[in-house]
N, C-alpha and C positions, 0 to 999 in steps of 0.2 A: 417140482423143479426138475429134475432127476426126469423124466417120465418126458417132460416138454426137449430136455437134451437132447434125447435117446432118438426122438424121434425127429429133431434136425440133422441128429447125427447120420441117420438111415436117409434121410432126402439126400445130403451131401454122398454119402454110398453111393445113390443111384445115381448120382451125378457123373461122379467117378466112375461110375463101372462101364460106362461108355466108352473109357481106353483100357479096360481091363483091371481097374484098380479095386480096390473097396477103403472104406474106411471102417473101423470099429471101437464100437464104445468100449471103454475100460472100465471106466468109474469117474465119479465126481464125489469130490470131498474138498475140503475148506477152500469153498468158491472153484478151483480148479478143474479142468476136464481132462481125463486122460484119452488119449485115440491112439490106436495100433493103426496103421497104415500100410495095405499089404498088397499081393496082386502085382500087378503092373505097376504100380506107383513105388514098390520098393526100389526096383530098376528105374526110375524115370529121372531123366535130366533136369525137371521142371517139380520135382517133390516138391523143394522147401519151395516154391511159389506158391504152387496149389495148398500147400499147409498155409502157410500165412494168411495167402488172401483167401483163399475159398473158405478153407476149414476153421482157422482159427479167427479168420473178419467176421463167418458168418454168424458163430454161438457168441463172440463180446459183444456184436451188432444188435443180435438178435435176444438174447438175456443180458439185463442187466447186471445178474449178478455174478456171473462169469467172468472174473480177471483174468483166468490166462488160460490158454488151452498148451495143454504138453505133450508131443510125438514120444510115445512108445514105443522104439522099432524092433525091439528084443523081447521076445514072449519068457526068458526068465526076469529079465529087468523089471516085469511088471508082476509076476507072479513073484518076487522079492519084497515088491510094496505094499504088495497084501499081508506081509507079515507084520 
């Protein structure tokens, strides 16, 4: 499951990285997916849209087991949850 994420999560990247953005995998644990969202798109007017629709429509859409996808935008906030 993990493996099939990782790897929409990297198409969506490349999506993004066309306005200078990326997206990156965290982790996924109890159904959840974590994504850091950096680049260009930390600065962007249109983040939370592209979070919504692109990044978090595309993994609930596209795995069913995926209930929620959560914006990491702080590298200690996430590096806190791995504790």
């Amino acid at each position: 499951m993990e493996e099939i994420i990782k790897k929409l999560v990297a198409q969506i990247s490349d999506y993004v990285s066309r306005d200078g953005g990326f997206v990156e995998f965290i982790k996924y644990e109890d159904n959840i997916v974590y994504v850091n969202m950096g680049g260009a798109c930390s600065t962007c007017h249109s983040l939370q849209d592209t979070f919504n629709v692109v990044v978090k429509g595309v993994l609930m859409d596209q795995v069913e087991e995926v209930k929620d996808v959560v914006q990491v935008d702080d590298i200690d906030t996430w590096m806190f949850m791995e504790e």
